[in-house]
MARDREN-217909 format. One record per residue (C-alpha): residue number from 1; x, y, z. Coordinates in steps of 0.5 Angstrom, whole numbers, m for minus. Each point is the difference from the previous one (the first is absolute). Layout:
SITE; NUM; X; Y; Z
...
//
This chain:
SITE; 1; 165; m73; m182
SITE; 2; 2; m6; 4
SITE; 3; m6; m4; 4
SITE; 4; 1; m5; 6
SITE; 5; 1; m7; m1
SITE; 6; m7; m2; 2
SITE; 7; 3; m7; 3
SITE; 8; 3; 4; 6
SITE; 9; 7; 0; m4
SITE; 10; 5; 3; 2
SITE; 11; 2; 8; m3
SITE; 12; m3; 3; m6
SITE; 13; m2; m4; m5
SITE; 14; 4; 2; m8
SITE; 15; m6; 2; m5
SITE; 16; 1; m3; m7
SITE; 17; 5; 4; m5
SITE; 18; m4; m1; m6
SITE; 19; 5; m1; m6
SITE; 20; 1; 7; m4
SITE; 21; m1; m4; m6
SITE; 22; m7; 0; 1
SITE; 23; m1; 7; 3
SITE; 24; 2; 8; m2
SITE; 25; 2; 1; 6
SITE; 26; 2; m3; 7
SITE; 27; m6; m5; 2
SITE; 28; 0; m3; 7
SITE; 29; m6; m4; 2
SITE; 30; m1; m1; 8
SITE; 31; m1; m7; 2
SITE; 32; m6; 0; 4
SITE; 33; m3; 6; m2
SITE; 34; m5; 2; m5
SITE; 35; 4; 5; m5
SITE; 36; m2; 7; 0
SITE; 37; m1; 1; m8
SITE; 38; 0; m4; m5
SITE; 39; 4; m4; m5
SITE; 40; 1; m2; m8
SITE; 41; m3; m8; 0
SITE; 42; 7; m3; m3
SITE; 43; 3; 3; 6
SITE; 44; m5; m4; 5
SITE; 45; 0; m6; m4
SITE; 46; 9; 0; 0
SITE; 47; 0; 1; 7
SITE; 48; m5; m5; 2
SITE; 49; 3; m4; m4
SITE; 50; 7; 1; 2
SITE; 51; m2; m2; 7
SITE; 52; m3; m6; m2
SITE; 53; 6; m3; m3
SITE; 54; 3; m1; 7
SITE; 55; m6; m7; 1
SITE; 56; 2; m6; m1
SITE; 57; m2; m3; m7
SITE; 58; m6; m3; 0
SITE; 59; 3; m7; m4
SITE; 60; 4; m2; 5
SITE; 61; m5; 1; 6
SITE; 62; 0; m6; 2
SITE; 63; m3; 1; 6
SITE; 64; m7; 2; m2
SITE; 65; m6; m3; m2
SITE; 66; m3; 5; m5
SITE; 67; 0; 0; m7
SITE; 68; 7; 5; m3
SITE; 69; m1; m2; m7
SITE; 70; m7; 2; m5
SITE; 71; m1; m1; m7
SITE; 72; 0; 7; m5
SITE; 73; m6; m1; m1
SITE; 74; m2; m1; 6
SITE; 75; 3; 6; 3
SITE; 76; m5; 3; m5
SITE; 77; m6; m2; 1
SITE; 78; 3; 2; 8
SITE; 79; 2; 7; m3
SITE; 80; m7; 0; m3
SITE; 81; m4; m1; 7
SITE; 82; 3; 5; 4
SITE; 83; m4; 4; 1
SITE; 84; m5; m5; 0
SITE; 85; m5; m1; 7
SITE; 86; m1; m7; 2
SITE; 87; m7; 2; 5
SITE; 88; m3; 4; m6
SITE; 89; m2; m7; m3
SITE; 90; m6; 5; m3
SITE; 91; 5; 5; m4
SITE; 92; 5; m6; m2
SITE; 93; m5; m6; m2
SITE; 94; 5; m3; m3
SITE; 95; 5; 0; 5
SITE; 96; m5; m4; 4
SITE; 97; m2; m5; m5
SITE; 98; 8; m2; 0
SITE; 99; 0; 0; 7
SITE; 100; m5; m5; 1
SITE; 101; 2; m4; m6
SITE; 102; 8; 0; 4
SITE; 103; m6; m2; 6
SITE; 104; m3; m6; m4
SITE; 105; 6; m2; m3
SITE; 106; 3; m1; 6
SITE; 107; m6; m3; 3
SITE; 108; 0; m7; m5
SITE; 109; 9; 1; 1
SITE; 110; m2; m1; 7
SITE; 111; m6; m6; m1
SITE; 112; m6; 4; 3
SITE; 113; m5; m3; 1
SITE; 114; m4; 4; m5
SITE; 115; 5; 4; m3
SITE; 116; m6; 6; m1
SITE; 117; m3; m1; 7
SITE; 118; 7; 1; 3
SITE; 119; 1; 8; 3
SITE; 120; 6; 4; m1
SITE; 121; 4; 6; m1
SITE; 122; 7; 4; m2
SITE; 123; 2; 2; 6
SITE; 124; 7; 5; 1
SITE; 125; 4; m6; 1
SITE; 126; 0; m7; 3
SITE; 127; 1; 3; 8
SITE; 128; m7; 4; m2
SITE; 129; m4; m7; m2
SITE; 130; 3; m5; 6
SITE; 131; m3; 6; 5
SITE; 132; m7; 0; m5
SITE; 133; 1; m8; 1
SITE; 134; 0; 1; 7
SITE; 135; m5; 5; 2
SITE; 136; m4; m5; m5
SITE; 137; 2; m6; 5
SITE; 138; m2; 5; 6
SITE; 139; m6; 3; m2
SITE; 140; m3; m7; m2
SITE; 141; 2; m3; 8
SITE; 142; m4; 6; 3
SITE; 143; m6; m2; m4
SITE; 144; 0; m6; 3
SITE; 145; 2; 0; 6
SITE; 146; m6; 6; 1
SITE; 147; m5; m4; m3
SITE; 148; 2; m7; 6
SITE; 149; m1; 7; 5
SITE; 150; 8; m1; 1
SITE; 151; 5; 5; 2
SITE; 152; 4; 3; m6
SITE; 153; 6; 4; 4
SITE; 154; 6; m5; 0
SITE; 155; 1; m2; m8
SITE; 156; 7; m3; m2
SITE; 157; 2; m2; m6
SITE; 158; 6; m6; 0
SITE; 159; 6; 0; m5
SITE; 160; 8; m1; 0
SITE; 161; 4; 5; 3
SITE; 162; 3; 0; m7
SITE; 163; m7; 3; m3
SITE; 164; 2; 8; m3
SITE; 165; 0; 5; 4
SITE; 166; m7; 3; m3
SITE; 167; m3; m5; 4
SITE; 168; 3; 3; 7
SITE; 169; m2; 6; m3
SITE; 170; m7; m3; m1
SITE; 171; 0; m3; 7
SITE; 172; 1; 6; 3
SITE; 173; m5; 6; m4
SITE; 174; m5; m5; 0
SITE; 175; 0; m3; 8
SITE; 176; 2; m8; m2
SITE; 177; 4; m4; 5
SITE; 178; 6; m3; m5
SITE; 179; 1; m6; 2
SITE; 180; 7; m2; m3
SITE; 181; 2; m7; m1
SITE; 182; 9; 2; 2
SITE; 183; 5; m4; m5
SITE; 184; 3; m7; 4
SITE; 185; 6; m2; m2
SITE; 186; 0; m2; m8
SITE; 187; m8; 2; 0
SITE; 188; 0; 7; m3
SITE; 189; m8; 1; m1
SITE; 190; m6; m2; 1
SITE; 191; m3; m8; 1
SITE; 192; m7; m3; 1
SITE; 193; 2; m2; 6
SITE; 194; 3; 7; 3
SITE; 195; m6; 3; m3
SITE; 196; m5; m4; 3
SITE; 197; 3; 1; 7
SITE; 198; m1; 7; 0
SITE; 199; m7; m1; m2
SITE; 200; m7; 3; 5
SITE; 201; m7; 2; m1
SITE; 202; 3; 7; 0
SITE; 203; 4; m1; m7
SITE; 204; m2; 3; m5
SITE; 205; 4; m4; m6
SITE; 206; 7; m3; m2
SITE; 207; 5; 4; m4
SITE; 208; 4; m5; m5
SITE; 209; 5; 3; m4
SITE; 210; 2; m3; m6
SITE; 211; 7; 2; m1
SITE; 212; 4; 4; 7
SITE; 213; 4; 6; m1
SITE; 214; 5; m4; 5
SITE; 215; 2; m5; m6
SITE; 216; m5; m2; m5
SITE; 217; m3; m6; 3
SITE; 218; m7; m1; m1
SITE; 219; m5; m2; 6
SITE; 220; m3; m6; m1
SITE; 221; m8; 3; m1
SITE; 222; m3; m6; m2
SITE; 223; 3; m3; 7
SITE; 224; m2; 5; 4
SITE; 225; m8; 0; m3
SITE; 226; 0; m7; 2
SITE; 227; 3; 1; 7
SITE; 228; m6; 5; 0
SITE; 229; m5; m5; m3
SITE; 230; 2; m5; 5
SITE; 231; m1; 6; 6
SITE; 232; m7; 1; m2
SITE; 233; m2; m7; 0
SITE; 234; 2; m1; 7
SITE; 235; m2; 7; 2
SITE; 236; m4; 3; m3
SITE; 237; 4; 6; m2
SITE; 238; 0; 2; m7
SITE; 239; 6; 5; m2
SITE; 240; 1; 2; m6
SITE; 241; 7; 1; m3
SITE; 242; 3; 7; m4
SITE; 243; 6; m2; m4
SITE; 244; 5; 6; m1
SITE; 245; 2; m3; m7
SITE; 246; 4; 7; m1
SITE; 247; 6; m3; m5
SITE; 248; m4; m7; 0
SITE; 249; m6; 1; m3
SITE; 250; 3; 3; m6
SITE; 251; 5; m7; 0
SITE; 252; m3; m6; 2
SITE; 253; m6; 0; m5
SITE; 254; 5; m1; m6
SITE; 255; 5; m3; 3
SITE; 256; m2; m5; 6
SITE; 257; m8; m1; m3
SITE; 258; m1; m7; 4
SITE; 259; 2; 4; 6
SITE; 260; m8; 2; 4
SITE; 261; 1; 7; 4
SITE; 262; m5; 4; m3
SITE; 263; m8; 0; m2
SITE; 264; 1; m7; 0
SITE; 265; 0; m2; 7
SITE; 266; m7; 2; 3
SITE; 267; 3; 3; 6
SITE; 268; 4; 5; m4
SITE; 269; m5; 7; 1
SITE; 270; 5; 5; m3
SITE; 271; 7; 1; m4
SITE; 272; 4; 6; m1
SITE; 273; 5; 1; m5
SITE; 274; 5; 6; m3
SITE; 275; m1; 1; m7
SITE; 276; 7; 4; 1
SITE; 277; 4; m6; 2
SITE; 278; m1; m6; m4
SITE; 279; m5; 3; m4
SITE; 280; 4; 4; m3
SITE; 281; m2; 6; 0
SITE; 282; 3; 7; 2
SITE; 283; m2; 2; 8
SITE; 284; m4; 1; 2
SITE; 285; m6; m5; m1
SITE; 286; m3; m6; 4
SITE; 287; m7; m4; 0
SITE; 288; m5; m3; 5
SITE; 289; m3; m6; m2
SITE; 290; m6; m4; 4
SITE; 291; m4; m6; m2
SITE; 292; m6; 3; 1
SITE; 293; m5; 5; 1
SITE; 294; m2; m3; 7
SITE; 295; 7; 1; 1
SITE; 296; 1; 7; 0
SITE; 297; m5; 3; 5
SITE; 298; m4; 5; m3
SITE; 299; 1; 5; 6
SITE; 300; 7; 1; m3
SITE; 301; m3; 3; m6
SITE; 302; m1; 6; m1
SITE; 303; m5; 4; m5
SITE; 304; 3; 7; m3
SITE; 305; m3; 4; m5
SITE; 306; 2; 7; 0
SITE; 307; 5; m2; m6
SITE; 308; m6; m1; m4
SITE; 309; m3; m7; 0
SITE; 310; 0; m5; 6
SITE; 311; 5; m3; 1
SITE; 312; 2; m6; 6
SITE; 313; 8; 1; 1
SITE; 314; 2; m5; 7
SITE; 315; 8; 2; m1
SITE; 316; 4; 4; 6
SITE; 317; 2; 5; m5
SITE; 318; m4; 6; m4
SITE; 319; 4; 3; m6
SITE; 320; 5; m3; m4
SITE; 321; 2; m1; m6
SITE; 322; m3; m5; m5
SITE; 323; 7; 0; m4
SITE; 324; 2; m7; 4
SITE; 325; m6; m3; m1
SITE; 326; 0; 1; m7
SITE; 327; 6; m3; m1
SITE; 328; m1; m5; 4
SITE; 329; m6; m3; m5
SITE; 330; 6; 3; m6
SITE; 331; 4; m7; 4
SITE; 332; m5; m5; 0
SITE; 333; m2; 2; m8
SITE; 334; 8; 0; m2
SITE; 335; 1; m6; 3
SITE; 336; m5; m5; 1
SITE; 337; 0; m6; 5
SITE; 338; 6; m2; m4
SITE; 339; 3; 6; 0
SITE; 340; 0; 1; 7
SITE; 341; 3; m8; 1
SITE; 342; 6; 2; m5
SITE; 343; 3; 6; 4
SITE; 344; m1; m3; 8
SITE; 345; 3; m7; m3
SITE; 346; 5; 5; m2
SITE; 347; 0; 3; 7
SITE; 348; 0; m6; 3
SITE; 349; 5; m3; m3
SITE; 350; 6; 5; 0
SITE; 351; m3; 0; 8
SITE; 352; 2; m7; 1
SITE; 353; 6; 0; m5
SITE; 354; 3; 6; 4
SITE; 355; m2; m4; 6
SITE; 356; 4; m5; m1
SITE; 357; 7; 3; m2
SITE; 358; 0; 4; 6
SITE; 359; m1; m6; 4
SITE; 360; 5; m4; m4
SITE; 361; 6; 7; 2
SITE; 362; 2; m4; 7
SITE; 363; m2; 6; 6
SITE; 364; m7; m2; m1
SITE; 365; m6; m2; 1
SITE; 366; m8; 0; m3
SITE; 367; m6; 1; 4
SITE; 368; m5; m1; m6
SITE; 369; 1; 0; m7
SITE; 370; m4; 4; m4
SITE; 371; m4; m7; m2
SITE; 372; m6; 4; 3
SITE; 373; m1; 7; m2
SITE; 374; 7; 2; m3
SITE; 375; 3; 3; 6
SITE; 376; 5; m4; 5
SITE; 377; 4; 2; 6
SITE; 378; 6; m3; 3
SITE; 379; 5; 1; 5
SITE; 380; 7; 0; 1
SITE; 381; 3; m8; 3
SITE; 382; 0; 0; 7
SITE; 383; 8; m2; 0
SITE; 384; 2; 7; m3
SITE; 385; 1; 5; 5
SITE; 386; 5; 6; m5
SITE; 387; m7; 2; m3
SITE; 388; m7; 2; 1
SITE; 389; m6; 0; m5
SITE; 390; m1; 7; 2
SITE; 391; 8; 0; m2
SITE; 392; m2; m3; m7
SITE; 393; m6; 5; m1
SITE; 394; 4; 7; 1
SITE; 395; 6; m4; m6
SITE; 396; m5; m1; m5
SITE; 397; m3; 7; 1
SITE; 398; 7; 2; m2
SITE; 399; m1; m3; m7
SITE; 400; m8; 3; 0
SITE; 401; m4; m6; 2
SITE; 402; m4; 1; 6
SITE; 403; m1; m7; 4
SITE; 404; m3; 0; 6
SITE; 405; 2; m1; 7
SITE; 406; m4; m2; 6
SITE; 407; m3; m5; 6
SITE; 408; m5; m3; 1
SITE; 409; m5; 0; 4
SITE; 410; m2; m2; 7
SITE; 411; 3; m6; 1
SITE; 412; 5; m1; m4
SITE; 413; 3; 8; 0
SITE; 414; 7; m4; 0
SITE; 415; m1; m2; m7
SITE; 416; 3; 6; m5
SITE; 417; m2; m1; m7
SITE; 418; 1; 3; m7
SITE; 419; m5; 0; m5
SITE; 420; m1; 0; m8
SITE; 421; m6; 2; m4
SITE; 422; m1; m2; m7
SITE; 423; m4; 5; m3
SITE; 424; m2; 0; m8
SITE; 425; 6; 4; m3
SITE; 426; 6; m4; 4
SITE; 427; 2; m4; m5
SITE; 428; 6; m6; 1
SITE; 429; 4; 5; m2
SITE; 430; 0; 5; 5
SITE; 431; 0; m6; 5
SITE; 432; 7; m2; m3
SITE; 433; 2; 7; 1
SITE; 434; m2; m1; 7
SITE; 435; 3; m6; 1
SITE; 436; 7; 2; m3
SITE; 437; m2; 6; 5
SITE; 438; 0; m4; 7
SITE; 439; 5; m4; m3
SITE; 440; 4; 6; 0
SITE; 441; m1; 2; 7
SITE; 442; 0; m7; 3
SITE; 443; 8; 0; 0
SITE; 444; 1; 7; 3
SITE; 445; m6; m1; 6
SITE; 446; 4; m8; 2
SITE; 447; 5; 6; 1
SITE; 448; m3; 3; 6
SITE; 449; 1; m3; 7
SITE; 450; m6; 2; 2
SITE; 451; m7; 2; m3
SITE; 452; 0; 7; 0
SITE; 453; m7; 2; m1
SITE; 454; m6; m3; 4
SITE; 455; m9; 0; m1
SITE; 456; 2; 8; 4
SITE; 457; 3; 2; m7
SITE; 458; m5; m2; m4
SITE; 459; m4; 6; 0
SITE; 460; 1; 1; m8
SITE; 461; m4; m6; 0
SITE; 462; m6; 2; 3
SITE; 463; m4; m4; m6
SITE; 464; m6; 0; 3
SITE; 465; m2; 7; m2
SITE; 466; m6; 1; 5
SITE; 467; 3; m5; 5
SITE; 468; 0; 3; 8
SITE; 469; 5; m6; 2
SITE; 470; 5; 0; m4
SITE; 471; 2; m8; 1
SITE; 472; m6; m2; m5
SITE; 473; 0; 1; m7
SITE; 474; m5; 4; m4
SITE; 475; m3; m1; m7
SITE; 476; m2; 6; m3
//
């Protein structure tokens, strides 16, 4: 049996030869068609498991922000849960109960006023909880706006151009004007000044992120809400500001405590956070946090009882498994504040380290350092003219490591990058091995008498998994 290709490819497309090993008689299995019949379990699993070989191993994944490595005993606990419903909180008290110790945890990390005030949930990622966050920004807008006796149908929302591409897909699902601030010159995301600039009676809030996908950097937060004060002094406009802390909210409380970015800045209405990044858990979990009840407006909670009991759910999504929730209060027990400290000083370190050593190998040259969130980014000096970053990308890969590739956006889509995400599990080790692997291509590349590959070949690169402009990096 053969079937077309259903990406328009050319000719037939080749069934699967599944092994005789496994099979008493010749099995071939269609790509992309239901078998007719059944097959022993072994033989599903082998085949499965043979085509799976061909992705890249997950350690050396560089390129993504997500968790590639879990305690046994986590992925137990994970194993445990599967089955699990997350919104049926009146079968599954218990998991619930986790959920919001993980929410009230996160609140006091995060200096919430009154940490047993402060609303929030498990959401299905960090993407899911920054558009909960915005549709809270927007909700609240209307209600005021209405109760002046003033029109509603022209709300923006002002953030970098660096900002994930979920708040694209926010603008545009939920009719917001984005108002983008473009990068300029070494300017590579938001400042208070551009933030305020962009600001009218029609904004809904400011978006700061707390560590950009671009090049780790932290926005100035606490800058930003200053910039705002300042604004609400001289004109009234009270804006509040949602701080996408997807990789820094799990950062910045144990590494950088003095710095203010959070619930401690009266203008911060709501944060986002991956649970599967620099929480440490397997994908796919993140958390939405506000600093109060008043911050969240009760026409985004809904009330459903047909699962047994009343139940308030206020996240996008329905059903999901309660096993990364789980395994989520398993990291904050197992590790403590302390814990959590020891395994991003060690991120940060091996980030900084590497860092370094690659500014000190000649062609080139470091935008960040991996000083903030253990993710930097660098290019390759302005005098090289044999090789591209694409050029150094698709070498690396050669030797298994996925480095990413790409342009920045508006205004600066001359500048061409290459990234480096230090997650748990990439030890110094694993970054001399990379080391010794660039030193190794470098030589060959200097050998070149032109790049050979540009931002068009980057394809494989295509990092931002639910990215529709493949010139900006995603996160999940």
């Amino acid at each position: 049996m053969t079937v077309r290709h259903p990406r328009g490819g050319h000719g037939e497309s080749r069934d699967l030869a599944v092994n005789p090993v496994f099979s008493r008689e010749p099995l071939r299995v269609p790509r992309y068609a239901m078998p007719d019949g059944e097959m022993e379990p072994a033989t599903a699993y082998q085949v499965v498991h043979d085509e799976l070989m061909l992705d890249g191993n997950a350690r050396q994944n560089l390129a993504t922000f997500v968790s590639t490595w879990a305690e046994p005993e986590a992925l137990r606990l994970m194993d445990e849960c599967a089955e699990k419903n997350m919104i049926d909180k009146d079968e599954y008290p218990q998991t619930a109960e986790l959920e919001t110790r993980c929410v009230h945890m996160l609140a006091r990390l995060w200096h919430a006023p009154d940490p047993r005030d402060a609303v929030g949930c498990s959401t299905t990622g960090s993407s899911e909880a920054a558009m909960l966050g915005g549709l809270a920004l927007k909700r609240r807008w209307q209600h005021r706006r209405r109760a002046e006796g003033k029109p509603t149908d022209r709300p923006n929302l002002v953030m970098g151009v660096n900002v994930q591409i979920c708040w694209e897909k926010f603008a545009d699902y939920f009719e917001v004007e984005p108002r983008y601030v473009p990068m300029e010159g070494d300017r590579y995301h938001l400042t208070p000044e551009t933030a305020v600039e962009l600001c009218d009676e029609n904004t809904i809030g400011v978006v700061a992120v707390l560590g950009s996908t671009f090049d780790g950097s932290y926005e100035p937060v606490a800058g930003i809400a200053a910039a705002l004060d300042d604004l609400h002094r001289r004109t009234g406009l009270d804006i509040p500001i949602h701080v996408d802390a997807a990789s820094g909210g799990m950062i910045a409380p144990f590494l950088d405590p003095d710095l203010k970015w959070d619930f401690r800045l009266p203008r911060v209405a709501s944060v986002n956070t991956s649970g599967h990044k620099y929480g440490l858990v397997m994908p796919g979990v993140g958390w939405a946090l506000w600093r109060d009840r008043d911050a969240l407006p009760d026409s985004l909670v809904f009330h459903v009882n047909y699962l047994g009991g009343d139940m308030p759910t206020f996240a996008l999504n329905f059903s999901r498994p309660g096993a990364q929730v789980v395994a989520q209060y398993y990291n904050f027990l197992r590790l403590g504040f302390d814990g959590y400290r020891r395994v991003q000083r060690t991120c940060r370190d091996v980030a900084t380290r590497l860092a370094a050593e690659i500014a000190r190998l000649g062609p080139f040259e470091l935008l960040t350092d991996g000083g903030d969130i253990p993710v930097f980014a660098f290019r390759v000096r302005e005098d090289i003219d044999r090789f591209s970053v694409f050029d150094v990308s698709a070498a690396l890969r050669e030797r298994g490591w996925l480095v990413p590739a790409y342009t920045f956006p508006k205004n600066r889509t001359d500048l061409a990058v290459l990234r480096i995400v230090v997650r748990n599990g990439f030890s110094h080790d694993l970054a001399d091995l990379l080391l010794d692997d660039l030193r190794r291509v470098l030589p060959r590349l200097d050998k070149q008498h032109e790049p050979h590959r540009d931002a068009d070949d980057a394809g494989g690169f295509a990092h931002g998994a639910e990215t529709k402009n493949p010139l900006r990096p995603g996160r999940d």
